[in-house]
Phi, psi and omega in degrees: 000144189261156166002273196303313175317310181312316212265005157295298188305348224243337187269311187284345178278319186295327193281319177294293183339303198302304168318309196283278135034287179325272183318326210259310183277351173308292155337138160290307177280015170334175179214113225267310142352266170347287178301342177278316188306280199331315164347282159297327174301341193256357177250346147324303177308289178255040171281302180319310192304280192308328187295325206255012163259314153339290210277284195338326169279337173289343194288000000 
């Protein structure tokens, strides 16, 4: 699997998180917890997004 690809899967996994997060605050019984996890994946992800679009423009 190449870079770029990786780095699609890594934007479309960002993109469900993002959803899921949307659908989660929606509920009145949301789990607040839950949601802060969901969060950190998702700014993990896309920090990993920048690091490896960063190194591809540098190449």
């Amino acid at each position: 699997m190449s870079t770029t690809e990786y780095v699609a899967q890594l934007t479309e996994k960002h993109h469900k998180i993002e959803e899921k997060i949307h659908s989660e605050m929606l509920h009145p019984s949301s789990d607040h917890v839950h949601i802060t996890e969901l969060k950190r994946e998702k700014l993990r992800l896309k920090e990993k997004i920048e690091e490896l679009s960063s190194d591809l423009t540098s190449n």
